[in-house]
Structure formats: C-alpha cells, structure tokens
Residue, then its C-alpha position, 0 to 999 in steps of 0.5 A: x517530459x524534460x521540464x518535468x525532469x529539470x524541475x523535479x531536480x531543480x525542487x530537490x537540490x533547493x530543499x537540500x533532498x537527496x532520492x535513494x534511486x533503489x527505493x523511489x517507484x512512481x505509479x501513474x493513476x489512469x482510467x479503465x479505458x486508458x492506460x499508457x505504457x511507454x512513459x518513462x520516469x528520469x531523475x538526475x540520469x537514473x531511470x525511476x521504475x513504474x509500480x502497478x501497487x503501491x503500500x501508502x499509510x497501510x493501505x495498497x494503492x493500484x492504478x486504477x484505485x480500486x480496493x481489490x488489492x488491499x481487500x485481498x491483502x487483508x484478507x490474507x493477513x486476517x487468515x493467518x491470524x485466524x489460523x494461528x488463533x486455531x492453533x493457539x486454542x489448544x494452549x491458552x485460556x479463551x480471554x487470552x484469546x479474546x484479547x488477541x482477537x480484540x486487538x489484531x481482527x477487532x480493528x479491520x472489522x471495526x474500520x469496515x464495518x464503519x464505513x458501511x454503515x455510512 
C-alpha cells in the first residue's frame, strides 16, 4: 500500500495536479463472494473515503457492478416526471405534453429499449 501511495503523489506532483480531499471518494470492484473491508486509501497524509456507489457519466456504479442502483435511480427521476406531467394536463395542450415527454421519457426508453433488442 505505501508504493501505491508514493506513486499516486509521485504521478500527481509531476502532471502538476492537485485533489480537493472533501471531494475524492474511491470505490473498490469486488465479486459477490469476496469483499474487503479493511482497505484503506491515503493520499499526501489525508484519508480518501470509500464509496459503495458512485455517479460516472450519468450512470450509478456500485461495487459490484450490478444495474439495480441506476435502474432504481431512473426509476424514481421518471416518476416524478410522470406526476408532474399528471399535474400539468390540466393546465396545457397534449402537444405541449407530448413534447415534454419526448424530450425527458423518450430518451431513457429509447437508450433501454435499444439495448434489449440486441
């Protein structure tokens, strides 16, 4: 672990970055079976904490690189897209509503839907 270390800093000071410490999280990918939990992340003396899911590109990464929290993550944006749209039939015409769809639901079941045809 202290080569690690001393290489991270040693990468860092030569391409002249800097971490902000608050911000940097690390996730470890591990199997089902096997899952560490004594490992430990030190960069410059300052402790980087481990994250079980982290957000990379607009899609929710866990440990074990299974799709449930990113599926349950769109989930939950979609329905409330759903009930907003509820809401905004009473006030607006059904293109305005069929554009809003089009451009907020359209694009997750487009992605989806590709992917389950291959």
């Amino acid at each position: 672990m202290f080569m690690a270390k001393c290489k991270i800093d040693h990468w860092m000071r030569a391409n002249k970055l800097s971490l902000n410490y608050n911000k940097t999280n690390f996730m470890l990918l591990t199997s089902r079976k096997h899952n560490p939990t004594s490992f430990k992340v030190i960069i410059n003396n300052h402790s980087i904490s481990p994250e079980d899911n982290l957000k990379y590109l607009g899609v929710l990464l866990d440990s074990k690189l299974s799709w449930k929290p990113h599926v349950q993550n769109v989930k939950t944006q979609q329905s409330k897209v759903c009930g907003v749209l509820s809401k905004l039939k009473h006030y607006t015409t059904l293109s305005v509503l069929k554009v809003v769809c089009n451009s907020i639901i359209h694009p997750y079941l487009a992605c989806w839907l590709s992917h389950i045809k291959q």
